[in-house]
Biotite code that builds the C-alpha atoms (Angstrom):
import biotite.structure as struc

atoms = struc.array([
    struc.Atom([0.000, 0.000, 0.000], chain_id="A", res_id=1, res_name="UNK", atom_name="CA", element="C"),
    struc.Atom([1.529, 3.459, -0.796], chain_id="A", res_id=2, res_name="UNK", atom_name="CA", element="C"),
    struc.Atom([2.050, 5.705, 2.065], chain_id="A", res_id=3, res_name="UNK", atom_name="CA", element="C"),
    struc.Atom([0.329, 9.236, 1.033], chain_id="A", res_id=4, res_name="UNK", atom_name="CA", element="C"),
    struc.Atom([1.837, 12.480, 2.746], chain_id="A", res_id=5, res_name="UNK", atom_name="CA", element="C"),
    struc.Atom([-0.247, 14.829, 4.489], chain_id="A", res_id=6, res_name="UNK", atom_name="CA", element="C"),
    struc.Atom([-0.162, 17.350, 1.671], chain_id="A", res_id=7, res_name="UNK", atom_name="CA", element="C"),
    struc.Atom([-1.564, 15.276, -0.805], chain_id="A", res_id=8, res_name="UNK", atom_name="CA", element="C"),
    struc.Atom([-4.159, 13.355, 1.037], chain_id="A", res_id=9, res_name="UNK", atom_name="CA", element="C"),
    struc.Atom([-5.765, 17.049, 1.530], chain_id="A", res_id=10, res_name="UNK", atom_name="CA", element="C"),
    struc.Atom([-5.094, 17.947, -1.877], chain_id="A", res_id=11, res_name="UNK", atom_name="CA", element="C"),
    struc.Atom([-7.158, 14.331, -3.056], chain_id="A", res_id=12, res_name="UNK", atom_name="CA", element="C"),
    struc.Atom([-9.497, 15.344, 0.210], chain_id="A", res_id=13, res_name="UNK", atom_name="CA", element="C"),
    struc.Atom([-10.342, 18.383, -1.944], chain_id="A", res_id=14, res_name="UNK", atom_name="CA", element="C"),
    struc.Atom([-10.550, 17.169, -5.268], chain_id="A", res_id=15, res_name="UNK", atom_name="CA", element="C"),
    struc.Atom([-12.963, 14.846, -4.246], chain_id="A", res_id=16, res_name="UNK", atom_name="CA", element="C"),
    struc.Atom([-14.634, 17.874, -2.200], chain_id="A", res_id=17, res_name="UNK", atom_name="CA", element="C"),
    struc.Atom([-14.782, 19.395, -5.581], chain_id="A", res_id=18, res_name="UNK", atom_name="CA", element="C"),
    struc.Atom([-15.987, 16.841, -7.436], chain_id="A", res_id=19, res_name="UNK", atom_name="CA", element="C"),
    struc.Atom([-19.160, 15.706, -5.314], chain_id="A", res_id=20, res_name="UNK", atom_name="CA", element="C"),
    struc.Atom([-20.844, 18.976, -5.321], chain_id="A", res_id=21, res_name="UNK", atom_name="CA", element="C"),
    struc.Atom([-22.632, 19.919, -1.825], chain_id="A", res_id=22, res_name="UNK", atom_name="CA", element="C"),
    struc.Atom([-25.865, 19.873, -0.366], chain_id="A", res_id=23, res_name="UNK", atom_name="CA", element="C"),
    struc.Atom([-28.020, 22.648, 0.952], chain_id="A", res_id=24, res_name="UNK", atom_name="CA", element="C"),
    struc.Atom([-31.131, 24.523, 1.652], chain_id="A", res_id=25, res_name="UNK", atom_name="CA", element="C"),
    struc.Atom([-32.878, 27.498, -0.850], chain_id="A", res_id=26, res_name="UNK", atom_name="CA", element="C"),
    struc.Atom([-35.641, 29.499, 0.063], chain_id="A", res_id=27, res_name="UNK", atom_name="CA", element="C"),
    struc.Atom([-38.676, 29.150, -2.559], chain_id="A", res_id=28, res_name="UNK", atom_name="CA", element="C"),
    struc.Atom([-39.515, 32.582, -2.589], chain_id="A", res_id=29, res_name="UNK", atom_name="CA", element="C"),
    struc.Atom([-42.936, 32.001, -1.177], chain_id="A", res_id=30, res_name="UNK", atom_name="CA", element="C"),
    struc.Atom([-41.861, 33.796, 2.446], chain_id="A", res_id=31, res_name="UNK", atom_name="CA", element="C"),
    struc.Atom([-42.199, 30.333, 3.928], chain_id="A", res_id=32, res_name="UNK", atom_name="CA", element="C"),
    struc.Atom([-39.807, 27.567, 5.204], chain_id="A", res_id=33, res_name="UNK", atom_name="CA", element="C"),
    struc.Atom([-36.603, 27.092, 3.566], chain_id="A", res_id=34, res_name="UNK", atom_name="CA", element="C"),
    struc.Atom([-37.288, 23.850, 1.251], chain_id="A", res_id=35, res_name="UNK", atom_name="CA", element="C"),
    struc.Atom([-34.208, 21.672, 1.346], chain_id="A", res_id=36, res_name="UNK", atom_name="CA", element="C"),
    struc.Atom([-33.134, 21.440, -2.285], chain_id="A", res_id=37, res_name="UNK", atom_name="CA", element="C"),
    struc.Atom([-30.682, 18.400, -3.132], chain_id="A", res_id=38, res_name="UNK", atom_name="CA", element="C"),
    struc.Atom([-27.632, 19.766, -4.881], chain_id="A", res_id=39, res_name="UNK", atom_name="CA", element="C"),
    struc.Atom([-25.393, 16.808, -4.501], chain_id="A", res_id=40, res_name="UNK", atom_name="CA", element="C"),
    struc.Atom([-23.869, 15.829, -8.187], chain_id="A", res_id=41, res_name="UNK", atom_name="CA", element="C"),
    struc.Atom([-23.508, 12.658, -8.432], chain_id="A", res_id=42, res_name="UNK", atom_name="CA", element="C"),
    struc.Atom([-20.165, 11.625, -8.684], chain_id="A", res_id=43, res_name="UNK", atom_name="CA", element="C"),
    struc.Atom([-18.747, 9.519, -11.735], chain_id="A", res_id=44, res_name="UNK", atom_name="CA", element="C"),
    struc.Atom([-17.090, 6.241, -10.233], chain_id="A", res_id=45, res_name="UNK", atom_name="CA", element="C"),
    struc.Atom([-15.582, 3.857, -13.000], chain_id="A", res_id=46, res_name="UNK", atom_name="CA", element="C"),
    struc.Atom([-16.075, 0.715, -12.039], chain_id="A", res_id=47, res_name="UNK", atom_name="CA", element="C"),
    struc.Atom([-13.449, -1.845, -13.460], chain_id="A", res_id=48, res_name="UNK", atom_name="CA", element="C"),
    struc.Atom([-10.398, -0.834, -16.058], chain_id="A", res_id=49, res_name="UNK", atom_name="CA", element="C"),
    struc.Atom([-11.953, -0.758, -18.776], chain_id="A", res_id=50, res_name="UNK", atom_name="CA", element="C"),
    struc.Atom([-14.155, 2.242, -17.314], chain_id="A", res_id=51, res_name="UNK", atom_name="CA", element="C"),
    struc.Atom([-11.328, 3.656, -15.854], chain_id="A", res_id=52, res_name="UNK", atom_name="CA", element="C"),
    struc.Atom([-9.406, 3.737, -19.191], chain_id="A", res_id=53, res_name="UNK", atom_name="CA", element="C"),
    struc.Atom([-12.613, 5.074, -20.904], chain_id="A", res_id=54, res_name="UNK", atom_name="CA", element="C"),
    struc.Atom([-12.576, 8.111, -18.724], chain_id="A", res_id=55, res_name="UNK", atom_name="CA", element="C"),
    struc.Atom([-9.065, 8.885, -18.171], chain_id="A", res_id=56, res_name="UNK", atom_name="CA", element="C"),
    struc.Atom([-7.809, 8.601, -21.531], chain_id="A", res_id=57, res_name="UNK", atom_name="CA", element="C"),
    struc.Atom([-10.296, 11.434, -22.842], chain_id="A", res_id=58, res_name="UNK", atom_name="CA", element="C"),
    struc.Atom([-9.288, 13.629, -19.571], chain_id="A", res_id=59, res_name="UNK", atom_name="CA", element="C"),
    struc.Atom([-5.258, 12.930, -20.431], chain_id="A", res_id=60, res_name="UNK", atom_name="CA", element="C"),
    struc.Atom([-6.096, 13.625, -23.992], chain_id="A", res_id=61, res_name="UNK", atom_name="CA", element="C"),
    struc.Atom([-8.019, 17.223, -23.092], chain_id="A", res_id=62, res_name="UNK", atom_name="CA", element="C"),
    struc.Atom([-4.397, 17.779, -20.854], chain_id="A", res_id=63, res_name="UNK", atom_name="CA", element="C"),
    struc.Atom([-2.095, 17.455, -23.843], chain_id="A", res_id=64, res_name="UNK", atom_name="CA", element="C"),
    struc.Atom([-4.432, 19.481, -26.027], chain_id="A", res_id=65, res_name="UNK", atom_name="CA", element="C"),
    struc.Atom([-4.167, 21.886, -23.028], chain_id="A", res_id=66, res_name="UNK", atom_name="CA", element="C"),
    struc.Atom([-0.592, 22.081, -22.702], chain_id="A", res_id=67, res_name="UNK", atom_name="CA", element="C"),
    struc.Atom([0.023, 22.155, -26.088], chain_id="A", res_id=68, res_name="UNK", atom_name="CA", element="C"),
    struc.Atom([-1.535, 25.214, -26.568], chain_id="A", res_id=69, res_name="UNK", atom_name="CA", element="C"),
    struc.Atom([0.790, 26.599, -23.260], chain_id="A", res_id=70, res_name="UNK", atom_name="CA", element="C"),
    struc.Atom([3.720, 25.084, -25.692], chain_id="A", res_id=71, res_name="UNK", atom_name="CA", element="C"),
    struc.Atom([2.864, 27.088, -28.457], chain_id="A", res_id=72, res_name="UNK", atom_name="CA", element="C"),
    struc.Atom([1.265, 30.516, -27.090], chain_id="A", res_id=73, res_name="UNK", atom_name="CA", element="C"),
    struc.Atom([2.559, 30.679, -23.801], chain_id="A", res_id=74, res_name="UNK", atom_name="CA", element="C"),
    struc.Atom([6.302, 33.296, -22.960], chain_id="A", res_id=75, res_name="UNK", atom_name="CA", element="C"),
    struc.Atom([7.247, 31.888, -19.329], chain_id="A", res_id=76, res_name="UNK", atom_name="CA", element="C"),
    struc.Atom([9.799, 29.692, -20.036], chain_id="A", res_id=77, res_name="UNK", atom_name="CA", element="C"),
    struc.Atom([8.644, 28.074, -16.684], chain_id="A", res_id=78, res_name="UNK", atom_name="CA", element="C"),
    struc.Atom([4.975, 27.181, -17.301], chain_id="A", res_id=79, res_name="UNK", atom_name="CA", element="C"),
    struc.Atom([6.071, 25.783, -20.776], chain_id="A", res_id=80, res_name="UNK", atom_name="CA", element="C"),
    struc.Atom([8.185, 23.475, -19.155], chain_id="A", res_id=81, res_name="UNK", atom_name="CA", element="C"),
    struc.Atom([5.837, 22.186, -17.097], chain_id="A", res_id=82, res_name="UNK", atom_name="CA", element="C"),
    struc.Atom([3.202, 21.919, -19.996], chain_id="A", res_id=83, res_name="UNK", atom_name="CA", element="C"),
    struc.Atom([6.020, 20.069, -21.673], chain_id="A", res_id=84, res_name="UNK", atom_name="CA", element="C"),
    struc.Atom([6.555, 17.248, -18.671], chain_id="A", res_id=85, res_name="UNK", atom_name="CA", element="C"),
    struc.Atom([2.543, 16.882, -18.399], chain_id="A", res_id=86, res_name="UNK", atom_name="CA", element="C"),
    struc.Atom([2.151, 16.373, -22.120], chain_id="A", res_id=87, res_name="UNK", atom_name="CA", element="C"),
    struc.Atom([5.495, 13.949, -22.392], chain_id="A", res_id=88, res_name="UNK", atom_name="CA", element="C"),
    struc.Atom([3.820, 11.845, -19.098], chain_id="A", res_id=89, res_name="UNK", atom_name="CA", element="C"),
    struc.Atom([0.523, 11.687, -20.451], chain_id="A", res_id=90, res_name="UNK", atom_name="CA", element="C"),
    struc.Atom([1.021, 10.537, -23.487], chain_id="A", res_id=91, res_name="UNK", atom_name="CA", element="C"),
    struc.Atom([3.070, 7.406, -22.294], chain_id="A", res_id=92, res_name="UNK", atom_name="CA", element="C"),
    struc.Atom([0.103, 6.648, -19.719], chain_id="A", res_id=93, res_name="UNK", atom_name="CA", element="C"),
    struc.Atom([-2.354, 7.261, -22.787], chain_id="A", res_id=94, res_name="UNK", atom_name="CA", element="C"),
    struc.Atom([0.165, 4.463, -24.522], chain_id="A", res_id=95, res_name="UNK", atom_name="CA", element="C"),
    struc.Atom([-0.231, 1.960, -21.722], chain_id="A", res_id=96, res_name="UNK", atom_name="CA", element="C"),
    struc.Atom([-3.851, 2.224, -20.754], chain_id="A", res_id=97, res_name="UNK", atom_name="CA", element="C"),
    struc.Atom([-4.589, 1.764, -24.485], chain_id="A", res_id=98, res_name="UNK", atom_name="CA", element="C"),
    struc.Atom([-2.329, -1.065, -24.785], chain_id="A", res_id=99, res_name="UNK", atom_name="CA", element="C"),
    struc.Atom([-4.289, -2.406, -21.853], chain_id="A", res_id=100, res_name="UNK", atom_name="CA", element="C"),
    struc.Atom([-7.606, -1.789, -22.729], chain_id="A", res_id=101, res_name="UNK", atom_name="CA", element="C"),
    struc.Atom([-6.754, -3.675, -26.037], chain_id="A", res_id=102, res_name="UNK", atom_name="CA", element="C"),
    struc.Atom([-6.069, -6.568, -23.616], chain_id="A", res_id=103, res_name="UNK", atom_name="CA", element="C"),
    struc.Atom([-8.886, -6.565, -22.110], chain_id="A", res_id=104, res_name="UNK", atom_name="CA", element="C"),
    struc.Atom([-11.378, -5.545, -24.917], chain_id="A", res_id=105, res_name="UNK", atom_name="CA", element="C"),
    struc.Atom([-9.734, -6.534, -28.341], chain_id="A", res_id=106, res_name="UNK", atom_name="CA", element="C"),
    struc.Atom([-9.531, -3.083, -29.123], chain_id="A", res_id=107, res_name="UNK", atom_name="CA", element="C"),
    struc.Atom([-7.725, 0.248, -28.179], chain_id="A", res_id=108, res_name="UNK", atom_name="CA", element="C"),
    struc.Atom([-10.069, 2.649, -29.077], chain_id="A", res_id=109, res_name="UNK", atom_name="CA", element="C"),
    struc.Atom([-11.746, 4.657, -26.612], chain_id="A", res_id=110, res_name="UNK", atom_name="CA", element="C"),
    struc.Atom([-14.936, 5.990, -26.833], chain_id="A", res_id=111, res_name="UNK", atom_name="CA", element="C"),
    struc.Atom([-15.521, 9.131, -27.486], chain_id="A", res_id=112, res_name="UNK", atom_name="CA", element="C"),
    struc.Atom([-17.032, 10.808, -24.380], chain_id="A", res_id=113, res_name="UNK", atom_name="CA", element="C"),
    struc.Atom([-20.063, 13.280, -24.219], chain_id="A", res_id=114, res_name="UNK", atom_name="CA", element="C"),
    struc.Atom([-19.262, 16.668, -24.772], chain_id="A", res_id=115, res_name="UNK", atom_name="CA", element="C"),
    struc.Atom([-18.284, 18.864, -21.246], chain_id="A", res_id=116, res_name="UNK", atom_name="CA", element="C"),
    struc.Atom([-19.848, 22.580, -22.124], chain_id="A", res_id=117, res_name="UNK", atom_name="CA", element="C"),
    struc.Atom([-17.271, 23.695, -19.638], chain_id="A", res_id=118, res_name="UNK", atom_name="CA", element="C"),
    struc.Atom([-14.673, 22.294, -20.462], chain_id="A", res_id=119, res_name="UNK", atom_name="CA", element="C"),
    struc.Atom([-15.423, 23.607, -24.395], chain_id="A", res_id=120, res_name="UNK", atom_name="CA", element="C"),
    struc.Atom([-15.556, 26.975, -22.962], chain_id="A", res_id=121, res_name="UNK", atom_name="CA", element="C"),
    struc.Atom([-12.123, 26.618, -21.124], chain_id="A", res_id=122, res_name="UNK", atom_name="CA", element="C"),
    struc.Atom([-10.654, 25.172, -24.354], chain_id="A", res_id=123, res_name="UNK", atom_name="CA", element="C"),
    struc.Atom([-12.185, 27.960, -26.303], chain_id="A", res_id=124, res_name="UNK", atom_name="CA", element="C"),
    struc.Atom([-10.789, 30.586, -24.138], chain_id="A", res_id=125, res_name="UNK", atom_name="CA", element="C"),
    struc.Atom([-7.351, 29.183, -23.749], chain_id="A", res_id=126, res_name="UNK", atom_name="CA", element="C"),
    struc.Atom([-7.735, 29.501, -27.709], chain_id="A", res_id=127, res_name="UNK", atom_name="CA", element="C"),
    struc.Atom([-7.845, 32.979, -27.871], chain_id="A", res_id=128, res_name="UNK", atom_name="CA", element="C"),
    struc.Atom([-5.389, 33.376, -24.800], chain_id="A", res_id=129, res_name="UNK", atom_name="CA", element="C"),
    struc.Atom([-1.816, 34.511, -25.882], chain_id="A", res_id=130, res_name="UNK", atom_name="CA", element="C"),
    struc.Atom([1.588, 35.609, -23.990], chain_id="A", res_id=131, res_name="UNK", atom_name="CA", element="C"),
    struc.Atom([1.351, 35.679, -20.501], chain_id="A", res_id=132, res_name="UNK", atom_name="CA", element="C"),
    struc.Atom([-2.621, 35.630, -20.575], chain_id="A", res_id=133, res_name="UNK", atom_name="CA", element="C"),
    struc.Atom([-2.054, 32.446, -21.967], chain_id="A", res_id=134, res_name="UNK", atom_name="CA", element="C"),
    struc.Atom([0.616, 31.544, -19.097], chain_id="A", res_id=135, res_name="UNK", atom_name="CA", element="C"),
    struc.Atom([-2.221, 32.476, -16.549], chain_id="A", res_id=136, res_name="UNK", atom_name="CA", element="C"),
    struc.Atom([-5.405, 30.465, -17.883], chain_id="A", res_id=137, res_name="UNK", atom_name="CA", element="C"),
    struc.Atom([-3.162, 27.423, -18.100], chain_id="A", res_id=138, res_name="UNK", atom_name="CA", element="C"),
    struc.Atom([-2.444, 26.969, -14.715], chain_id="A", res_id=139, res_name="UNK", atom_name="CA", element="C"),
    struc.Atom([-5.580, 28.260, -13.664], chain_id="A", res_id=140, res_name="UNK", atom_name="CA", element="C"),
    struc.Atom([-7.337, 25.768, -16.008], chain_id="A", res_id=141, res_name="UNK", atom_name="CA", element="C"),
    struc.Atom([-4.968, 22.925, -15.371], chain_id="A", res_id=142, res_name="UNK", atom_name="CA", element="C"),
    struc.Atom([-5.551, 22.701, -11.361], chain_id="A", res_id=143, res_name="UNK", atom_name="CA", element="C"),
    struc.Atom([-8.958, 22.006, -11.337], chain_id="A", res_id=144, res_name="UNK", atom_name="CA", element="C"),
    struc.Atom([-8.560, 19.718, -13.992], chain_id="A", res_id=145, res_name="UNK", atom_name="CA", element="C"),
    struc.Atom([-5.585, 18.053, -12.450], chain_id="A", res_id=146, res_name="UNK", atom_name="CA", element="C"),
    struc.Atom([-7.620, 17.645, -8.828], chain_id="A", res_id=147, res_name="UNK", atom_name="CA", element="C"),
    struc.Atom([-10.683, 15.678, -11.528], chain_id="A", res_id=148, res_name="UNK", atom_name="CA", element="C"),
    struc.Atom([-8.264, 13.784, -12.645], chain_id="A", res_id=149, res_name="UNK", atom_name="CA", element="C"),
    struc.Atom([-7.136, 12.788, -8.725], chain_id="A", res_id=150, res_name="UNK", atom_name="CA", element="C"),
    struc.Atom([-10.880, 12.256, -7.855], chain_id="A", res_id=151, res_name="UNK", atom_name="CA", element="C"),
    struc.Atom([-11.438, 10.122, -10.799], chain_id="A", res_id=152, res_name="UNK", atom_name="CA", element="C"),
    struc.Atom([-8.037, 8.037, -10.041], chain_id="A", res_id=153, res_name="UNK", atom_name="CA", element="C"),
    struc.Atom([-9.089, 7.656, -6.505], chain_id="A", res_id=154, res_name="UNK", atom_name="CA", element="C"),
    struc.Atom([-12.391, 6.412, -7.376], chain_id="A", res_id=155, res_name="UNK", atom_name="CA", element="C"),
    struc.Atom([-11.298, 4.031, -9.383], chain_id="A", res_id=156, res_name="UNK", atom_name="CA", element="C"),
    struc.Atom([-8.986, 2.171, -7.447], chain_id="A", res_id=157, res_name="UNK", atom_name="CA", element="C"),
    struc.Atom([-10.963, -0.398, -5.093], chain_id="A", res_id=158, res_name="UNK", atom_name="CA", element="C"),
    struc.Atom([-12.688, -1.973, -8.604], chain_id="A", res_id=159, res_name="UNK", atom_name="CA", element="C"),
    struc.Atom([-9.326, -2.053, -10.680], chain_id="A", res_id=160, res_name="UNK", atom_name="CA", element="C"),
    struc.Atom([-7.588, -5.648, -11.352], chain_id="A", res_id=161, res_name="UNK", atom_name="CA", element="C"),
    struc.Atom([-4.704, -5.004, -13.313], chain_id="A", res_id=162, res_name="UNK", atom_name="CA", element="C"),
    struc.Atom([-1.342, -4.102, -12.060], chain_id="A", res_id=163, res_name="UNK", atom_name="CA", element="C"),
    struc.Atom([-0.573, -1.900, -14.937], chain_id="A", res_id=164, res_name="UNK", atom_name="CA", element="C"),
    struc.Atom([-3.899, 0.363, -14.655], chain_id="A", res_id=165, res_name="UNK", atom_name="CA", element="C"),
    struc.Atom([-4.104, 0.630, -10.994], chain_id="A", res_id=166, res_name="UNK", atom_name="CA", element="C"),
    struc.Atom([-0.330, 1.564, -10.994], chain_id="A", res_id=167, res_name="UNK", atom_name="CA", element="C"),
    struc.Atom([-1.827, 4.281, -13.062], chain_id="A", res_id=168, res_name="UNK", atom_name="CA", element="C"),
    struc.Atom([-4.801, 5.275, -11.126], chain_id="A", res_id=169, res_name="UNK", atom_name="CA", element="C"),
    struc.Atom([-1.821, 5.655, -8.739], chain_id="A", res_id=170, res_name="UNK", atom_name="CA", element="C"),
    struc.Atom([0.464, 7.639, -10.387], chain_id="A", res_id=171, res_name="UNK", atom_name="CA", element="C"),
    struc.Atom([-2.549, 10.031, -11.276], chain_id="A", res_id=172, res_name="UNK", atom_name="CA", element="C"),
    struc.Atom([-3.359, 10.587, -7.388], chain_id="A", res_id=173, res_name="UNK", atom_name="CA", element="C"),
    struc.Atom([0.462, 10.780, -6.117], chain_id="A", res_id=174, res_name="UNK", atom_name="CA", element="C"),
    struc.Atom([1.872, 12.731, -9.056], chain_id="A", res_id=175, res_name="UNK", atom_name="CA", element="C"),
    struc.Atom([-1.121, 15.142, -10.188], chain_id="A", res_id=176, res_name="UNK", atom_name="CA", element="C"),
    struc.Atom([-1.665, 16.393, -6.394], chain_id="A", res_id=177, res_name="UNK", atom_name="CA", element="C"),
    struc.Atom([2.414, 16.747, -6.586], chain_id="A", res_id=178, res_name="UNK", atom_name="CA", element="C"),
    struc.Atom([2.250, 19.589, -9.704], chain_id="A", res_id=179, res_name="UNK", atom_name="CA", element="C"),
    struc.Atom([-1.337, 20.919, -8.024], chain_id="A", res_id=180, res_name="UNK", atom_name="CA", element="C"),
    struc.Atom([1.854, 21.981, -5.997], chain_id="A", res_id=181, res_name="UNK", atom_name="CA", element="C"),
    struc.Atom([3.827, 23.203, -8.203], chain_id="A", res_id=182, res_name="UNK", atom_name="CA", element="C"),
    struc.Atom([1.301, 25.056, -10.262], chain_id="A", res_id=183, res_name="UNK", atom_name="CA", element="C"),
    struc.Atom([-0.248, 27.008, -7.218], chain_id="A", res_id=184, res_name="UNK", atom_name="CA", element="C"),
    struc.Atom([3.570, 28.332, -6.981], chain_id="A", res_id=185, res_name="UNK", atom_name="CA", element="C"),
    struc.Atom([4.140, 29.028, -10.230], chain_id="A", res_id=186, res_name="UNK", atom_name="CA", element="C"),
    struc.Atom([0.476, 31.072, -10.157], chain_id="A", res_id=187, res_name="UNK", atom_name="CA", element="C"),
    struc.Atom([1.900, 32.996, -7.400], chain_id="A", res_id=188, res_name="UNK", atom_name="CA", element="C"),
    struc.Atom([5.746, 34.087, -8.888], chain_id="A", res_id=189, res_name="UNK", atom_name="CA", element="C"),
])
């Protein structure tokens, strides 16, 4: 069993935060009781490796597009540096989940997943971003989509069988909450 530090057992603590949504009350206007309205979003568990695979190959794939964009319209030598190590890692995890999912399936081809109208908007902002605008929405855009990437991970991992994908699933909690890190420092320099 791997031994998470403090740091980034609140940092997967939050993402999953994040993730669920909360609960609470609204008042319905009609100068009466507070109604209790259920605002709880259901969260996405995979359930197995293939599911797993299925949802984190899309996410990875969104990261590179994400980073390659920081590559090519981004100025801080810094932030493209780390948009180069997150595009380099996820594209040999993309390699071996695929690999594995042709194991298990017969076929590497994932599934294209439904569209995420916030994530389209992020994309098409980080589009029109340039220089250190660009440099800004990348990190911004890349820590909340790093800790969904942690929550999905962590979800995962009690219904994964295969050494190869939960060593993943891993990998995604330990190292993503790891350059959370780094990102929130680079945000603040």
């Amino acid at each position: 069993m791997q031994t998470i530090t403090k740091p980034i057992a609140l940092l997967a603590a939050l993402a999953a935060l994040l993730a669920s949504g909360c609960g609470g009350s609204n008042d319905d206007g009609s100068g009466g009781a507070s109604t209790t309205v259920n605002r709880t979003v259901p969260a996405y568990i995979p359930k197995g490796d293939v599911a797993y695979i299925d949802a984190i190959v899309p996410h990875h794939q969104k990261a590179i597009e994400m980073s390659q964009m920081e590559l090519d319209k981004g100025t801080r030598a810094d932030v493209k540096a780390l948009a180069q190590r997150f595009k380099d890692a996820q594209a040999a995890e993309i390699a071996i989940l695929t690999n594995a999912r042709k194991a298990l399936t017969g076929s590497a081809t994932v599934p294209t997943p439904k569209t995420d109208p916030h994530m389209e908007a992020d994309m098409a902002a980080m589009m029109a971003a340039t220089g250190t605008e660009m440099d800004a929405m990348f990190l911004d855009d890349m820590i909340p989509h790093h800790a969904e990437g942690i929550s999905l991970a962590h979800r995962a991992l009690p219904s994964l069988t295969r050494t190869d994908v939960k060593d993943n699933a891993n990998t995604v909690v330990s190292n993503q909450a790891k350059e959370i890190g780094e990102m929130q420092a680079l945000r603040g320099s």
